[in-house]
N, CA, C and O atoms as CSV, one atom per row, in Angstrom:
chain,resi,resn,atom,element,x,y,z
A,1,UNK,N,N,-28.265,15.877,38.524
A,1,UNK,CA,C,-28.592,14.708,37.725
A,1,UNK,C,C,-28.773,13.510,38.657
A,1,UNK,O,O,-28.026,13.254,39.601
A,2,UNK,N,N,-29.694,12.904,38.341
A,2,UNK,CA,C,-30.076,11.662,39.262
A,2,UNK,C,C,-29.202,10.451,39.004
A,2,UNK,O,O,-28.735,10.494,37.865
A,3,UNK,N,N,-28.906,9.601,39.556
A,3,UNK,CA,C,-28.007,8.273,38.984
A,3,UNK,C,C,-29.100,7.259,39.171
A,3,UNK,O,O,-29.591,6.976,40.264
A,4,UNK,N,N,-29.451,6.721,37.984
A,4,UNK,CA,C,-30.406,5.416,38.020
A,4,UNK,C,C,-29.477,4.411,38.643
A,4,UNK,O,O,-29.835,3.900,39.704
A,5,UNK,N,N,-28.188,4.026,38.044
A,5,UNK,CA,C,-27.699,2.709,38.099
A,5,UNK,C,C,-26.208,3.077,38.289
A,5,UNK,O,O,-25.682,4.138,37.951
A,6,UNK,N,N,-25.705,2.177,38.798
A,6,UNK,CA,C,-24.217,2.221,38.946
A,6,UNK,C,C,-23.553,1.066,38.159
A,6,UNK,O,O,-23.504,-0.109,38.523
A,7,UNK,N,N,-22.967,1.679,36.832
A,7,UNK,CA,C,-22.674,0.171,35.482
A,7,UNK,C,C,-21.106,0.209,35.663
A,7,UNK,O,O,-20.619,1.339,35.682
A,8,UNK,N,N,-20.190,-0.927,35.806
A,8,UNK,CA,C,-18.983,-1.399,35.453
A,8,UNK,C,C,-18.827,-2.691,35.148
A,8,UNK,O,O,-19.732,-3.460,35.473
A,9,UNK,N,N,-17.363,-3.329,34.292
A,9,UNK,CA,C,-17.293,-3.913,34.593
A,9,UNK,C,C,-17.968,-4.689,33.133
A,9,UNK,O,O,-18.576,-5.753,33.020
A,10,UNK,N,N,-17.549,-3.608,32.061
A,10,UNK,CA,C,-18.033,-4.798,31.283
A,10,UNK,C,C,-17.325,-5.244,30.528
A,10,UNK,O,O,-16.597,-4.469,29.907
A,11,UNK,N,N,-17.241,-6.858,30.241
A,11,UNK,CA,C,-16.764,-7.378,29.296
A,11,UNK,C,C,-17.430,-8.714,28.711
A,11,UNK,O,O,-18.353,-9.323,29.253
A,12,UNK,N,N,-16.804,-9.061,27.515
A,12,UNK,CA,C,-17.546,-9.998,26.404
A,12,UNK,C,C,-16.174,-11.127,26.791
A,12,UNK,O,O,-15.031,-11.056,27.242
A,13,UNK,N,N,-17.289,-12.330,26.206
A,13,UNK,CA,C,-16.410,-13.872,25.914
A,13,UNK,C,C,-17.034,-14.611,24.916
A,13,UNK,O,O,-17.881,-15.379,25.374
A,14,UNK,N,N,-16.912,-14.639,23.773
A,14,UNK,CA,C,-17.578,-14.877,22.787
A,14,UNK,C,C,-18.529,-14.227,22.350
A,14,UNK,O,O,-18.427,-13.150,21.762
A,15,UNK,N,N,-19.895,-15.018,22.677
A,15,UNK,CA,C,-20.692,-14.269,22.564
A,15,UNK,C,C,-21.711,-14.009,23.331
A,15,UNK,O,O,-22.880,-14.023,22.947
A,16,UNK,N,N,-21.224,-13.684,24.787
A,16,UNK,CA,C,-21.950,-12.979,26.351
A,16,UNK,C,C,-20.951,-12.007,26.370
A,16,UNK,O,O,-19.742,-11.890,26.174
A,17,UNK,N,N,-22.117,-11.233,26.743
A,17,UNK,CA,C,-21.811,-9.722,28.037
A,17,UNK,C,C,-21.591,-9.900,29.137
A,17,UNK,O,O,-22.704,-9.860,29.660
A,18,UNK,N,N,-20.848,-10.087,29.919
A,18,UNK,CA,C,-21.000,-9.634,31.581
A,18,UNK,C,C,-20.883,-8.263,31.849
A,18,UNK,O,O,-20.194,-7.538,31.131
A,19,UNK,N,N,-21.777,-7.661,33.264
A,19,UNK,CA,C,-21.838,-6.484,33.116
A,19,UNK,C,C,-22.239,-6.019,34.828
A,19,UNK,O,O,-23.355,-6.400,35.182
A,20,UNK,N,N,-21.525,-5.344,35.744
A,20,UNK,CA,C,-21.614,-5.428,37.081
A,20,UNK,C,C,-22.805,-4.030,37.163
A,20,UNK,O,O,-22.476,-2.897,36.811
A,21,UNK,N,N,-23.935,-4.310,37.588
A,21,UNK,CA,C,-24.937,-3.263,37.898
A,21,UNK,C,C,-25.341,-3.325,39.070
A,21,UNK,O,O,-25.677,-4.330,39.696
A,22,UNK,N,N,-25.316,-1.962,39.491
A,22,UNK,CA,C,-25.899,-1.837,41.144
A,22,UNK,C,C,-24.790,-3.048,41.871
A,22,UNK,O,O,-25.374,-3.480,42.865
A,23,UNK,N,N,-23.889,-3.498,41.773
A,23,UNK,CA,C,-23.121,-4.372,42.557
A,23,UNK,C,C,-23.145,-5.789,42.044
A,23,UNK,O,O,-22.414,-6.725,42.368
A,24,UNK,N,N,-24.436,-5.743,40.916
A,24,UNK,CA,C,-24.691,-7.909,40.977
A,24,UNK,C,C,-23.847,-7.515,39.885
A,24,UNK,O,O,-23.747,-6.360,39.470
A,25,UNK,N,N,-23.048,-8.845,39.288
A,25,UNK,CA,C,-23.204,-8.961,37.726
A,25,UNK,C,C,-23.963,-10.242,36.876
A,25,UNK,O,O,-24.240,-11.408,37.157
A,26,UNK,N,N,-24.124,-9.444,35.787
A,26,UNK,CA,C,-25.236,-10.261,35.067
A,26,UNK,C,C,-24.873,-10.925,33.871
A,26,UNK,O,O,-23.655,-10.923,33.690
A,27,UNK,N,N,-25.537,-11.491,33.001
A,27,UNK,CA,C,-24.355,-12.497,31.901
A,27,UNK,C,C,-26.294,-12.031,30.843
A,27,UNK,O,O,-27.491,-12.117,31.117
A,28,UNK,N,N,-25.436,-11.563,29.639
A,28,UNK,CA,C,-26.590,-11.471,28.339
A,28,UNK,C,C,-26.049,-12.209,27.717
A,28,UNK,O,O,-24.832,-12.388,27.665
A,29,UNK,N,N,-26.794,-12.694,27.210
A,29,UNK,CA,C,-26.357,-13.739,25.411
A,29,UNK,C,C,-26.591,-12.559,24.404
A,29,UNK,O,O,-27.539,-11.775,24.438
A,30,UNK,N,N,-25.590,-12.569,23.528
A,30,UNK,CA,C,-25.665,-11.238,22.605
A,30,UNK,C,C,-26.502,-11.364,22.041
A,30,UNK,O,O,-27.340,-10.462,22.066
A,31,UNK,N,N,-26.746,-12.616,21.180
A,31,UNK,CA,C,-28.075,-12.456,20.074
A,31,UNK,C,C,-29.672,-12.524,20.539
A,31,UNK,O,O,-30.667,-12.715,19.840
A,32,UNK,N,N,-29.560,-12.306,21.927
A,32,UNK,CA,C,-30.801,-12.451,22.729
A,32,UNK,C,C,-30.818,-10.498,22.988
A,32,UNK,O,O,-31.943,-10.055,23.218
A,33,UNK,N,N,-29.746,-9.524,22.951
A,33,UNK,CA,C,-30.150,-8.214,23.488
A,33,UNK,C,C,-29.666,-7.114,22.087
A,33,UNK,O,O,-30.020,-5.957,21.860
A,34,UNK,N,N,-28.844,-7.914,21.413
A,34,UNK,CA,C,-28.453,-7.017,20.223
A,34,UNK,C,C,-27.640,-7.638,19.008
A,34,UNK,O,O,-26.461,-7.991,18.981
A,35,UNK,N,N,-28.718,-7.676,17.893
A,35,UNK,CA,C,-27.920,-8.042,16.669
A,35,UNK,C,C,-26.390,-7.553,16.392
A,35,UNK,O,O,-25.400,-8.284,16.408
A,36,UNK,N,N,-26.415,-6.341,16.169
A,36,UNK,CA,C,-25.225,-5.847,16.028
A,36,UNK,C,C,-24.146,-6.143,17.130
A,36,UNK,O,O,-23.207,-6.805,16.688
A,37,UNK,N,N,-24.078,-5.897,18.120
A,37,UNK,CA,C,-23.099,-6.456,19.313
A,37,UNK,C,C,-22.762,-8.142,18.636
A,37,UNK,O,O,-21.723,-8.647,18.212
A,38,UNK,N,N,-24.031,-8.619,18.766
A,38,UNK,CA,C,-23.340,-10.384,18.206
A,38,UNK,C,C,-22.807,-10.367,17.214
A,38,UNK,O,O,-22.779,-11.503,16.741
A,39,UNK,N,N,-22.247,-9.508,16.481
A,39,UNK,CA,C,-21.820,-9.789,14.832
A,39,UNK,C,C,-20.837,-8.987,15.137
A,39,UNK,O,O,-19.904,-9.524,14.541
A,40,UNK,N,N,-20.250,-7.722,15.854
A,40,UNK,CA,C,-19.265,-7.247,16.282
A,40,UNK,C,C,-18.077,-7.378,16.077
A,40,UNK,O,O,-18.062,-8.402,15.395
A,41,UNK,N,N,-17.268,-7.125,16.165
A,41,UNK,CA,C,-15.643,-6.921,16.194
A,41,UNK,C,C,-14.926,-6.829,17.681
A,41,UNK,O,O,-15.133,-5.774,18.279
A,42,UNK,N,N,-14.391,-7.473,18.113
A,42,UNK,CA,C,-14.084,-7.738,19.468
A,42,UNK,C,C,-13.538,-5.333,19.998
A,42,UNK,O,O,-13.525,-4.757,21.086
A,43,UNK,N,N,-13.255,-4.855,18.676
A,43,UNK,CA,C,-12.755,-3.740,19.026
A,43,UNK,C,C,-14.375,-3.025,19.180
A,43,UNK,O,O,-14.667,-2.155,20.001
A,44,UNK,N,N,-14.914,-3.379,18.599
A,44,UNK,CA,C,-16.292,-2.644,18.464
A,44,UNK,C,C,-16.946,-2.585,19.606
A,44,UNK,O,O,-17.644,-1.645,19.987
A,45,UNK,N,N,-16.726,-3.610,20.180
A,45,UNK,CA,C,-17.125,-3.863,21.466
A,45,UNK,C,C,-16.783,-3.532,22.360
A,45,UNK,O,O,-17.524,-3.655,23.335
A,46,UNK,N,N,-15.699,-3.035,22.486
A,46,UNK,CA,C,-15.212,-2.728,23.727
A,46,UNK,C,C,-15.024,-1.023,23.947
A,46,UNK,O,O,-14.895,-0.472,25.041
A,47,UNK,N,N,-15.046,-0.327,22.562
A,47,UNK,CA,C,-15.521,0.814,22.349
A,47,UNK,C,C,-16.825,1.294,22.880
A,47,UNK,O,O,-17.760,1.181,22.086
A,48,UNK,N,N,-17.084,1.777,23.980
A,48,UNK,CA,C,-18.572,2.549,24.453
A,48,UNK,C,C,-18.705,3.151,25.530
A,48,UNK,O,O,-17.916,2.845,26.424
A,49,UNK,N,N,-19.578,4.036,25.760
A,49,UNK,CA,C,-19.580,4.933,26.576
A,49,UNK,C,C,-20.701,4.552,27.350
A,49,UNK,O,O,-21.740,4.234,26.770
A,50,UNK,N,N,-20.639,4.544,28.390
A,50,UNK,CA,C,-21.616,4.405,30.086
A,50,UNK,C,C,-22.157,5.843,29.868
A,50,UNK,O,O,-21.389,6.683,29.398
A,51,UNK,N,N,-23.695,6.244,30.247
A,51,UNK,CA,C,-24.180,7.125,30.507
A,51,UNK,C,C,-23.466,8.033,32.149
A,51,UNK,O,O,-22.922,7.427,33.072
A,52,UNK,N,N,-23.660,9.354,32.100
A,52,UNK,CA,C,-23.274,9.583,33.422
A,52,UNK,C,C,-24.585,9.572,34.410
A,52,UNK,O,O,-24.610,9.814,35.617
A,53,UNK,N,N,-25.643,9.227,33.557
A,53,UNK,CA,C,-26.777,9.187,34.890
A,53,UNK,C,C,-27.098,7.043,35.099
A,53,UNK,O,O,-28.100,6.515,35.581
A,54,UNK,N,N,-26.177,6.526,34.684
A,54,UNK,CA,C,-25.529,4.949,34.601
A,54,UNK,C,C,-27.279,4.543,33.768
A,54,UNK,O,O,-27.785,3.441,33.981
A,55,UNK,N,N,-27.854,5.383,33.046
A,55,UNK,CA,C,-29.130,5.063,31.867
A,55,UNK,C,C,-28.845,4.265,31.388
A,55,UNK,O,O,-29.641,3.326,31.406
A,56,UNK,N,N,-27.127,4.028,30.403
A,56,UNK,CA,C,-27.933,3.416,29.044
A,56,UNK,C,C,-26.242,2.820,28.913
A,56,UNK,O,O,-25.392,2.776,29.802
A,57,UNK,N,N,-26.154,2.458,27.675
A,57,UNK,CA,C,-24.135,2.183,27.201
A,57,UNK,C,C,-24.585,2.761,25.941
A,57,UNK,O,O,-25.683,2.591,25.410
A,58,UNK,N,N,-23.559,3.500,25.506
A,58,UNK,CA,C,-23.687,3.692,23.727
A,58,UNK,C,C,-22.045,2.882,23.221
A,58,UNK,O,O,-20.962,2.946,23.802
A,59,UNK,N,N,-22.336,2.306,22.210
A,59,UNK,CA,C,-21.463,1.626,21.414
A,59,UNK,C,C,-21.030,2.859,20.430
A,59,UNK,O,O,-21.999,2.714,19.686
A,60,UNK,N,N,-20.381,3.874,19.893
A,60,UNK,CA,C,-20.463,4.794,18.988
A,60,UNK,C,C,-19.808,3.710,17.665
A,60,UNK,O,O,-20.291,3.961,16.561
A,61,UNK,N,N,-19.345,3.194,17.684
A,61,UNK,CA,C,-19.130,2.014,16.419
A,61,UNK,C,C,-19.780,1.847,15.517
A,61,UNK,O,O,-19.723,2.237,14.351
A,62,UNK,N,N,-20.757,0.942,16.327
A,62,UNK,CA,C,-21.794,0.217,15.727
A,62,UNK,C,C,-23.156,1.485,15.798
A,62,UNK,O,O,-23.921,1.453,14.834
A,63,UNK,N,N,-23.371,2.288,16.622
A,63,UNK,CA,C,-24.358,3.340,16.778
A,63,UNK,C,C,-25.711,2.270,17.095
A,63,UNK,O,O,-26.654,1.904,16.395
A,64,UNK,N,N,-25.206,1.917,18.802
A,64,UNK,CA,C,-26.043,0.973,18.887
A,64,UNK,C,C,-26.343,1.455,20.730
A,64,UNK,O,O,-25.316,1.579,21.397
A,65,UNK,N,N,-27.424,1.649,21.307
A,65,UNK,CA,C,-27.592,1.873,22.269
A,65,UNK,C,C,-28.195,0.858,23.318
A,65,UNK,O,O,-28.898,0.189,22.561
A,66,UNK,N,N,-28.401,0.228,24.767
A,66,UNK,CA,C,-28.483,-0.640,25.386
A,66,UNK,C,C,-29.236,0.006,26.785
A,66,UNK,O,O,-28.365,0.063,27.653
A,67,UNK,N,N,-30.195,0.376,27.173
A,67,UNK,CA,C,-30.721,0.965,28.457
A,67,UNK,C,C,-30.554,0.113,29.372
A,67,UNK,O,O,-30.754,-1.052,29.031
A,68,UNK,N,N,-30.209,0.324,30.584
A,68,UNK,CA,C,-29.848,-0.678,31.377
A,68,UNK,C,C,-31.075,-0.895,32.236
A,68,UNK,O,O,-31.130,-2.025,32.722
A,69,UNK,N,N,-32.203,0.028,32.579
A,69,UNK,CA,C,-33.619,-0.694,32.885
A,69,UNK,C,C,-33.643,-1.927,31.596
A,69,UNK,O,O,-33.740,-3.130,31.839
A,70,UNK,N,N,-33.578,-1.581,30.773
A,70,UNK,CA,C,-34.045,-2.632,29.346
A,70,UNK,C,C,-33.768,-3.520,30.027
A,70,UNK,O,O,-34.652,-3.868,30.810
A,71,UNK,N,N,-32.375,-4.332,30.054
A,71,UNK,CA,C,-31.603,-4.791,30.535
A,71,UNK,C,C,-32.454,-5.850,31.532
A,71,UNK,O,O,-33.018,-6.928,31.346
A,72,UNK,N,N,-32.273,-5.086,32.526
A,72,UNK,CA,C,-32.903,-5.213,33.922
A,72,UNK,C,C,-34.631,-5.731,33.952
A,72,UNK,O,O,-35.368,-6.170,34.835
A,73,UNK,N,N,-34.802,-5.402,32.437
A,73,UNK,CA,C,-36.327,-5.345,33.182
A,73,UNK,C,C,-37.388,-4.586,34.212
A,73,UNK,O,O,-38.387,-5.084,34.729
A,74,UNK,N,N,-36.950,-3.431,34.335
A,74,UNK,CA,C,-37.168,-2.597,34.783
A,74,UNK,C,C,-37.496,-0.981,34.635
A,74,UNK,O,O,-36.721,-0.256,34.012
A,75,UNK,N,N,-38.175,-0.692,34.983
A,75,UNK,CA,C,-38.841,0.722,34.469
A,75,UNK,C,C,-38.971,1.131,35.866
A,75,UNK,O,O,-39.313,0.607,36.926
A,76,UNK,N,N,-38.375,2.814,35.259
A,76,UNK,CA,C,-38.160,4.037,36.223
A,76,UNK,C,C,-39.342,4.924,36.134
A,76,UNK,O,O,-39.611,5.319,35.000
A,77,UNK,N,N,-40.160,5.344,37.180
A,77,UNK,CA,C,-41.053,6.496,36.493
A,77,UNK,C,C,-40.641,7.977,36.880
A,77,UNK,O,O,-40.411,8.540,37.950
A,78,UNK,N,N,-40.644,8.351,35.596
A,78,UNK,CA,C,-40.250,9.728,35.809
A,78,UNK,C,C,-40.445,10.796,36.624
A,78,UNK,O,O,-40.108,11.962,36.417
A,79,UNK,N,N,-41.129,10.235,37.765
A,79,UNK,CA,C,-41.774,11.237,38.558
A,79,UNK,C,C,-40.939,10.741,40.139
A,79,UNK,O,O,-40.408,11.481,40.967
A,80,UNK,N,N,-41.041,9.583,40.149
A,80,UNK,CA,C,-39.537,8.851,41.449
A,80,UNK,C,C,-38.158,9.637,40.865
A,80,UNK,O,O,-37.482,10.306,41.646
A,81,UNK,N,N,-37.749,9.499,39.301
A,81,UNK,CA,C,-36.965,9.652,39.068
A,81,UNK,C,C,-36.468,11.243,39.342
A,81,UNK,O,O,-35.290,11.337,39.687
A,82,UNK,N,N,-37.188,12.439,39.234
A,82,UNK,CA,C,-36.884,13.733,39.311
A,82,UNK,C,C,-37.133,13.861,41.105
A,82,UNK,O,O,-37.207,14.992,41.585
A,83,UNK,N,N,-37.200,13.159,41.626
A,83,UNK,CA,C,-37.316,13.391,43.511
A,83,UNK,C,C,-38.831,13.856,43.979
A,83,UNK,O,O,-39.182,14.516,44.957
A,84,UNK,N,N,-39.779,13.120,42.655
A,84,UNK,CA,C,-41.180,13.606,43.360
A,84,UNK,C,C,-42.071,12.309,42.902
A,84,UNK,O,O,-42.160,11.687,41.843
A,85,UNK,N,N,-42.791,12.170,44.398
A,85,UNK,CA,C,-44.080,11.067,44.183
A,85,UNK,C,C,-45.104,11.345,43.621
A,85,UNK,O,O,-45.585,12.478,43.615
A,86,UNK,N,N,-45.643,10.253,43.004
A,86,UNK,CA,C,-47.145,10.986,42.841
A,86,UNK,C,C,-48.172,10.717,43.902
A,86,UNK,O,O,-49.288,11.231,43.826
């Protein structure tokens, strides 16, 4: 399995994310990346699972998912991603 990203490190303060990727950390405004996260339950939030290829976060709570290219702004192509160029 390939590792896109290396995610820790997350936590909320109102209503921002901080979230340590690849080493930086970054600050989201909730109602700018996810309705549901901004309306949340401080437990809801803190409930979720990191992908093991560091893809995505799933919230199982709320059944709310977050890609961390999204995130980032960034897109992987699937063809770098499996260890072949085009």
């Amino acid at each position: 399995m390939n590792k896109y990203h290396s995610v820790e490190n997350i936590r909320f303060s109102e209503q921002t994310m901080f979230i340590t990727i690849d080493g930086q950390e970054y600050r989201y405004e909730l109602d700018k990346i996810s309705s549901k996260l901004a309306s949340a339950t401080p437990l809801e939030r803190e409930t979720y699972c990191i992908s093991p290829s560091g893809y995505g976060i799933h919230w199982p709570l709320l059944d709310e998912d977050l890609s961390i290219d999204g995130l980032l702004g960034v897109r992987h192509s699937p063809m770098v991603a499996f260890g072949k160029q085009k």
